[in-house]
N, C-alpha and C positions, 0 to 999 in steps of 0.2 A: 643924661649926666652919669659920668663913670665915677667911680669912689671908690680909697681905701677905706676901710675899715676895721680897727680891736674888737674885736667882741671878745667879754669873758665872762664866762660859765659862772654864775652865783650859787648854785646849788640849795635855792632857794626853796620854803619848803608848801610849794604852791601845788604841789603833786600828792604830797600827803594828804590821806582821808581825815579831817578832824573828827573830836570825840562828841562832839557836842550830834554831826550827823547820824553816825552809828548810834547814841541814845535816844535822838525823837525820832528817828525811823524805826528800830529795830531791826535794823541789817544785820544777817550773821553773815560772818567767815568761817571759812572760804568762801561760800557758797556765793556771797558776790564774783566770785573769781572764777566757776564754774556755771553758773546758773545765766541762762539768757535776761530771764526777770528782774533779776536782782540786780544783773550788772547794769542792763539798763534805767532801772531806781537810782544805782549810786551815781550814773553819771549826770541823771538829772540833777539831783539832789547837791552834786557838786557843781555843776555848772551855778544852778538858786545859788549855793551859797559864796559863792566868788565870786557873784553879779558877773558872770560870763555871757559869749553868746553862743558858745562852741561847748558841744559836749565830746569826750573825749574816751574812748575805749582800745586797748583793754588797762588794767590797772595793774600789769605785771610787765615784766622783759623778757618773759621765759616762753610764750606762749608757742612763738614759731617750732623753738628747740625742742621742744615736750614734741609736738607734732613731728618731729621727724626722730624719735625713740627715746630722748631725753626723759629720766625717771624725776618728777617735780614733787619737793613737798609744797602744800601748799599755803601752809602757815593760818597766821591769825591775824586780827586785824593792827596789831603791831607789827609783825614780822609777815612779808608781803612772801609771796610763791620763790623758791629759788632751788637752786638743781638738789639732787637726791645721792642720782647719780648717772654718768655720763653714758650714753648712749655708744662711745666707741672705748675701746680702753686700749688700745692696739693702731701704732700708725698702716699698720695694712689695712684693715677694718675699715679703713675710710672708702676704699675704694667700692664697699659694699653699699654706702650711702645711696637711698631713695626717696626721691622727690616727696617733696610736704605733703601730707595728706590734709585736707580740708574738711572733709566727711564725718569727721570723730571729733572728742571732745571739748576740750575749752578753746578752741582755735572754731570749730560749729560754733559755738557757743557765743563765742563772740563776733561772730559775719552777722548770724542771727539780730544780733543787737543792732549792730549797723541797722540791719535792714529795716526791724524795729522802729528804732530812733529818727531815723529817714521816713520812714511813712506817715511818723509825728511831726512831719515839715523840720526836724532840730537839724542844725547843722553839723553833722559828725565826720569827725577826725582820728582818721584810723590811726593808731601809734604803731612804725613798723619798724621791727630791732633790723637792726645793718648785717653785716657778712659775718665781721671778726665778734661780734654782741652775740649772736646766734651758735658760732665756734664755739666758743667759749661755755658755749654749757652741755655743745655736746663731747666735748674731745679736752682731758687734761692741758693748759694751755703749756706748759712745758713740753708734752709729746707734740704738740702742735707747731712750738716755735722750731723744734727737733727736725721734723717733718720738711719745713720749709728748708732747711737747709740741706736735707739729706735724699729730701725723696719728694724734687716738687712736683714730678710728672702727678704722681697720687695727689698731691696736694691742691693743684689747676683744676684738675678732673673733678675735686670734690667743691673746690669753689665755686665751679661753674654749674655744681646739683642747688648751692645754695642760691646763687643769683637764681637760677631758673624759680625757686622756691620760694622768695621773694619778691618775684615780678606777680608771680601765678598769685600769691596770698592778697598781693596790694589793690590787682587787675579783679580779682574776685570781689574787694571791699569797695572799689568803686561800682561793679554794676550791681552792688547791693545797695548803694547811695550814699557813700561816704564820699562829701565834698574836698577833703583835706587826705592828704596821705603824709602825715608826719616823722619824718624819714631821719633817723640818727642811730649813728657807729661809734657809740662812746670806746668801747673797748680797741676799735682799730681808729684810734683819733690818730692823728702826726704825734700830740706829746705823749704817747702810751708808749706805738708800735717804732718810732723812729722813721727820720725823713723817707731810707731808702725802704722800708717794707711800705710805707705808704704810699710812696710813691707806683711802687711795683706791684704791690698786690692790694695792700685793705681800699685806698682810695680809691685806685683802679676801678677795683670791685663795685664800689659805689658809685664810680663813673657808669660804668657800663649797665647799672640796675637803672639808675635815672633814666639817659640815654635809650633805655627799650620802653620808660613808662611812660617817656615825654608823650610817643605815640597813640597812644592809649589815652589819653586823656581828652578826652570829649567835650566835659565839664569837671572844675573842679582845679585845685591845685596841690603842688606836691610844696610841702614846708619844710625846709631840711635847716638840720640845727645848725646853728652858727659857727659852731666847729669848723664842724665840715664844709659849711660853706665858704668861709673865710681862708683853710686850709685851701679849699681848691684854687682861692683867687691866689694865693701864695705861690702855689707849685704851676700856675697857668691853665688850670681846667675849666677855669671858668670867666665870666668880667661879670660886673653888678652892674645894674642903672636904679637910682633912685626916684621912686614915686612919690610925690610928695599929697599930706593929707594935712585936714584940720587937726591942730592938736586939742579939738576937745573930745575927739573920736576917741576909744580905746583900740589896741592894735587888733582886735577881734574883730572889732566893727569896720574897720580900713580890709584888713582876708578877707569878711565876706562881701564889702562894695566890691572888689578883685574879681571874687569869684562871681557875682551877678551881672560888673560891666566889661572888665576890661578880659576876654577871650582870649587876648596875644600873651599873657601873662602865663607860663606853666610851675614854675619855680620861683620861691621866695627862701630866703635866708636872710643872714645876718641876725637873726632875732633869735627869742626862746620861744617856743608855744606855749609853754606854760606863761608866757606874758600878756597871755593874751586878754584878760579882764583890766589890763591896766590902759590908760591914758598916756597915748604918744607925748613922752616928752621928747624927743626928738622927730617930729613928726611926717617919717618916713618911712614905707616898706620898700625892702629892696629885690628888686628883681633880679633874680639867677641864671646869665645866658652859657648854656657847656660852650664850650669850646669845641 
């Protein structure tokens, strides 16, 4: 069964750490944000308290950026990790960009936890920032949008450092045991960057990361935000099929049936991950085929 479908963004605040967690635990920050132990505490603790089934790491957007030279503050447990300052400050400079390192700090930090999480049988869900999300903390996005228009040879060269850095980050978090790679490009959405850059480069871009992870995928599934999924079936990147489930499941519980029976399954959208503690009222997951 093919199907259109609206999806809209609620911005809902089911991603927020409550306070009630950080006082019966005694979580400090950062250091959930930095620390393998603690991240994995919080995301138990979060899953417990949103009766989930899916624990979910890391609890920032910035983690990729910082790993490829992005300066992060890391804030407090109000004000979550955000840039410092920008890793290129020069549209030449991009052309010096180097692949993500993995090896070092909170980006270790957090694969760790995967693997952690994973050996406690929990089903984890890597959250991976998209092309233009990742930009965007290394590079001013005004010298950026500059760029695209003046100097896209530099521009390709650099987006094709971050898709590689992308794949390598996602393709690492699965064979650490992370069953979900939760895939969203807020900042190169359609309504941010405009039909033709999406078309041309930010979706593109997300086209082509899916498209090399589909591969890779042994076990497990890719979750892409309904944005983006929705955007692809608009512009023709993609068609949906719907699976249909009991509506007394929660959509948690419907991914991980996905991920234990149905194998042909690599891509889901349409939905939010953060929905995932709630009970299907409409009670369908929708399947993702590229084009």
């Amino acid at each position: 069964m093919e199907n259109n479908i609206n999806f809209k963004c609620t911005s809902d605040k089911l991603e927020e750490i409550p306070q009630s967690i950080i006082e019966n635990t005694g979580l400090m920050f950062p250091k959930a944000h930095i620390n393998m132990e603690e991240m994995s505490r919080l995301a138990l603790e979060l899953k417990k308290y949103n009766n989930d089934t899916i624990c979910r790491v890391p609890f920032s957007t910035t983690v990729e950026a910082e790993a490829m030279g992005a300066k992060i503050k890391l804030g407090d447990e109000k004000n979550g990790p955000r840039v410092s300052e920008y890793a290129f400050s020069t549209i030449e400079e991009l052309a010096c960009v180097e692949e993500i390192d993995l090896s070092n700090g909170r980006i270790k930090e957090v694969l760790n936890s995967v693997e952690y999480l994973s050996d406690k049988n929990e089903v984890v869900a890597l959250n991976v920032e998209g092309t233009f999300t990742i930009i965007s903390s290394l590079i001013e996005p005004r010298l950026f949008y500059k760029a695209i228009r003046k100097n896209r040879d530099i521009v390709d060269k650099f987006i094709k450092v971050i898709e590689d850095s992308i794949v390598k980050y996602a393709v690492e978090g699965i064979k650490r045991g992370a069953k979900i790679i939760s895939y969203g490009d807020p900042v190169g959405a359609m309504d941010i960057v405009g039909p033709k850059i999406y078309k041309e480069i930010s979706g593109r871009s997300t086209y082509n990361i899916l498209k090399r992870l589909e591969g890779d995928l042994e076990s497990g599934i890719i979750h892409l935000c309904g944005k983006t999924s929705t955007a692809f079936q608009e512009i023709g990147l993609s068609k949906a099929e719907a699976i249909e489930y009991s509506s007394e499941l929660t959509y948690g519980e419907a991914i991980n049936d996905l991920i234990e029976n149905n194998e042909s399954v690599k891509i889901v959208g349409h939905r939010c991950i953060k929905k995932t503690p709630l009970k299907l009222k409409n009670p369908i997951v929708w399947k993702i085929i590229l084009n």
